[in-house]
N, C-alpha and C positions, 0 to 999 in steps of 0.2 A: 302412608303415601299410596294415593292409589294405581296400583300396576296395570298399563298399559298395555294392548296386544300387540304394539312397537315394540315395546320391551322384550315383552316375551320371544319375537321375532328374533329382536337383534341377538339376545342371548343363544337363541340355539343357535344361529350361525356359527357362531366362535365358539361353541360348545358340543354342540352333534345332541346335545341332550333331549328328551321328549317335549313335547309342547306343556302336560300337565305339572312335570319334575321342573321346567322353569320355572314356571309360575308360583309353585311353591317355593320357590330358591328366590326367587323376588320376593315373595309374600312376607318366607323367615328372615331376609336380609332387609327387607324395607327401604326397598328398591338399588339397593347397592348394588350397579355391577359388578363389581371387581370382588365384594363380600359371597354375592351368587354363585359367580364363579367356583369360588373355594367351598359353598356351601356343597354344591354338585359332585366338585371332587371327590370329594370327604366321605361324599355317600358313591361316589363310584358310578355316577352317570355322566360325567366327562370327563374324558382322557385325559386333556391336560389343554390350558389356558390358551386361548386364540385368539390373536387382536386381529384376524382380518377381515373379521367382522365390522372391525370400524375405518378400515383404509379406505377414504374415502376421495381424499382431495383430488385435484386435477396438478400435471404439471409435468416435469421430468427429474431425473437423475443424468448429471454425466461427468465425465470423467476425464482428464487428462492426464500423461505421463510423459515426463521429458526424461531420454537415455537411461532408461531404466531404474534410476536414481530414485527421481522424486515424482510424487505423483498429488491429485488434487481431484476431490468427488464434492460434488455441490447438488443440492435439491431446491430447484427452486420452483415455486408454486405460481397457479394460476385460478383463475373462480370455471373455465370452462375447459372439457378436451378439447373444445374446436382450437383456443387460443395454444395451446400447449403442442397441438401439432402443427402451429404456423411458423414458415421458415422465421421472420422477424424474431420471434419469441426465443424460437432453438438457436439462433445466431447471440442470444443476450446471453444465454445462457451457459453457451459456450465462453463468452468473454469473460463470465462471473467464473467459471472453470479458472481458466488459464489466470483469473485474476489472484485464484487463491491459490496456483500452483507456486506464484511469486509471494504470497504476502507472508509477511512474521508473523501477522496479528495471532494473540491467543484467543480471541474470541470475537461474536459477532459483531459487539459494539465498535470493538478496534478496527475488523473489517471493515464496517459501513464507511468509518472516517476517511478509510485509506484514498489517495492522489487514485482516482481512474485510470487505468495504463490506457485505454482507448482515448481518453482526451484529459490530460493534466489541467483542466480547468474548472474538472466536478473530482468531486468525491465518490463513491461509491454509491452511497444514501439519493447524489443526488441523480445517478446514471439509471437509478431503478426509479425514480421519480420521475422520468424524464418518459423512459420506456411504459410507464403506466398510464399517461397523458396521451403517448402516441395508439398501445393499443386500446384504451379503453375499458380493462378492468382493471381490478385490486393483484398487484402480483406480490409475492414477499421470497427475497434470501432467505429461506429459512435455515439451513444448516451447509457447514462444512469439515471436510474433514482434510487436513496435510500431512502427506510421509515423504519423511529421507531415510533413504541405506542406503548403507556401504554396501546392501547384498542386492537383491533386485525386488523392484514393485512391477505387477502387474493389474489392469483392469480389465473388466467386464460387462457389457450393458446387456439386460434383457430387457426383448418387447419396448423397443424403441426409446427407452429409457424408464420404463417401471422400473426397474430396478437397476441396481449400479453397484459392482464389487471391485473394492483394492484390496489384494492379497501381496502381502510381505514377507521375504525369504532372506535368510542367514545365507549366501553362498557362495565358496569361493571359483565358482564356474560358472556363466550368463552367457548360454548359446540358444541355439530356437527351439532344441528340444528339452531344455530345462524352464524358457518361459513359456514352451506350451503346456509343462507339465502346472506349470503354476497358474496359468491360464486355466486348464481343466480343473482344478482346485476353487477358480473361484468360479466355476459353474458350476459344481458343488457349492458352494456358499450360499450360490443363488435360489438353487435349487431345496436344498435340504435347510438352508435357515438355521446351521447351528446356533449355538449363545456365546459356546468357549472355544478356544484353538485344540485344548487338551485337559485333561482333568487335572491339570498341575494349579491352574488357571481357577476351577471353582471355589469358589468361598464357602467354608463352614456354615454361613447361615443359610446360602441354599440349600446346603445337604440338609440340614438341620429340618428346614422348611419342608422339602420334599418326604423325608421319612415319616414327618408328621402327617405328611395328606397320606402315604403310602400307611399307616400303622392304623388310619381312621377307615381305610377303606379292609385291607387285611380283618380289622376288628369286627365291622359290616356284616364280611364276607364269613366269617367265623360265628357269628349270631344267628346267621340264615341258616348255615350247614345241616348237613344229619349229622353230619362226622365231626366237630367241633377240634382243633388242630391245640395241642399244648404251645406256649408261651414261647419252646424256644425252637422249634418248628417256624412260628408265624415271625421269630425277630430274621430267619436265612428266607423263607421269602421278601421280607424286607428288604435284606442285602443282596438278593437276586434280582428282585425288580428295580430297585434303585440304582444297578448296576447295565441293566437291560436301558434304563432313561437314559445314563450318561453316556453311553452307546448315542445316544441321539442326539442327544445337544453339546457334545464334545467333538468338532470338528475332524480329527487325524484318528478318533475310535468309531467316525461313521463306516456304514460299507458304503465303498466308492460306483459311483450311479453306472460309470460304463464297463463295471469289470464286479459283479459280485461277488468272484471269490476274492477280492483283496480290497482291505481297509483303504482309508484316504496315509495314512500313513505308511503303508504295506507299499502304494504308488508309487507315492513320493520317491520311501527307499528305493525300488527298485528303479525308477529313471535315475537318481543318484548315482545306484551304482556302476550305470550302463553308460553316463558321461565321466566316470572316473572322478565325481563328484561328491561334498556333503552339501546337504541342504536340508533347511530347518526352515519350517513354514511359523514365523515369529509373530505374526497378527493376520486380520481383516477387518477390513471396513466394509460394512454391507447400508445403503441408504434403499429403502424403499419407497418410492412416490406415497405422501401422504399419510405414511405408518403412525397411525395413534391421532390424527385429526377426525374430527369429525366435519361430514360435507352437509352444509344447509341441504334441509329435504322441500324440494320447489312441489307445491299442489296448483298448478297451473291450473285447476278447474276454478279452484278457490279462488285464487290470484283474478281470475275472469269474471268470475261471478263480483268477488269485492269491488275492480275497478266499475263494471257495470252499475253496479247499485252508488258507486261514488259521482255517477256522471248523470245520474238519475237524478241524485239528491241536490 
């Protein structure tokens, strides 16, 4: 396959890697992104896997919660930012919210079908059909997510709706400084991008996964040395670094953004303790506009130049 300078582009983005180290991670992967990636690691030219190198879409995130109970985060998409910041658009958007704060459905297709609460005489399928005619591009529901507790959901929107956090707590206390502590929690989510709530949460094959790129790069690093590290030396940097990761993708063992000396969990406790409270932060939902699409690339020269030559002919 031959490797593109797009390629190579889009890789260091999500990677931090050299221009020449992609190229060869494309070259040996034969064009696999997602293979390059781990090619990279392996060898210890990038940290660790980045998709927002491909967030491309146009659109929003938002969020609604009724009495702390239940709550409802929807992403729905658009082909342009211009559409995506029109009130029309953010007013659908809103409804497609509140639409799923009410519905059962387990899934999209349930969704589409469901009675419109704005006018019981379309479905869902056909209230975004409707709205696609009026604004004149391609728009799509793409995802949703719904929570109920018995404890409290709180949300979050950054940057106008890039991004959109529900965070869900165990507690037998819901006063304003317990939801702003769960508030600040999910601007942490939004902000640091964990994976897990806690390391209770990761699964063996991560681990498994991870030691593996950690023992390729260790192995690497112990080939180049002067000082070459015995066996069981290089297995406790293993379980140091791999320890130092889950520090980062395990939400309540991050350090918390507005207080560095105390963990997101260290927080928590202490607002708990100071409302004569327990609280246990039991999930999150994080949706990021467009996370993992890819955006058609417009060459508007070309685009000018083809229509030209078409109106020629």
């Amino acid at each position: 396959m031959a490797i593109t300078a797009g390629m190579v582009k889009e890789l260091r983005e999500m990677t931090g890697a050299g221009m020449m180290d992609c190229k060869k991670a494309l070259t040996e992967t034969n064009g696999d992104m997602d293979a390059a990636i781990e090619f990279l690691r392996k060898n210890g030219q990038a940290k660790a896997e980045k998709k927002a190198g491909r967030i491309a879409a146009e659109g929003i995130v938002k969020t609604v919660v009724k009495d702390d109970k239940v709550a409802a985060i929807v992403e729905v998409n658009s082909e342009t930012d211009f559409v995506a910041k029109n009130a029309d658009f953010q007013a659908f958007v809103e409804a497609v919210a509140n639409q799923a704060a009410d519905s059962d459905a387990a899934d999209m297709d349930a969704f589409m079908a469901e009675t419109w609460a704005a006018d019981t005489t379309k479905t869902v399928k056909d209230a975004l059909v409707e709205k696609v005619a009026v604004i004149g591009e391609n728009l799509n529901i793409r995802r949703f997510e719904k929570v109920v507790t018995d404890g409290c959901v709180v949300s979050y929107i950054h940057g106008g709706g890039r991004i959109g956090v529900l965070v869900e707590a165990d507690t037998d206390v819901v006063n304003e400084d317990i939801k702003t502590c769960l508030k600040n929690v999910a601007m942490q989510v939004a902000a640091m991008y964990p994976k897990y709530v806690s390391r209770e949460e990761v699964s063996e094959e991560y681990m498994n996964h991870e030691k593996e790129i950690l023992l390729a790069q260790a192995k690497k690093e112990n080939e180049e040395s002067n000082k070459p590290k015995p066996d069981n030396i290089i297995e406790k940097m293993i379980i140091g670094r791999l320890n130092k990761e889950l520090k980062e993708v395990c939400l309540l063992d991050q350090t918390y953004v507005q207080d560095s000396d105390l963990t997101v969990a260290k927080y928590v406790e202490k607002v708990a303790k100071e409302n004569n409270a327990n609280v246990t932060v039991k999930r999150f939902v994080r949706f990021e506009t467009g996370e993992g699409l890819e955006k058609k690339q417009e060459d508007f020269a070309a685009e000018v130049a083809a229509q030209m030559a078409t109106n020629l002919n």
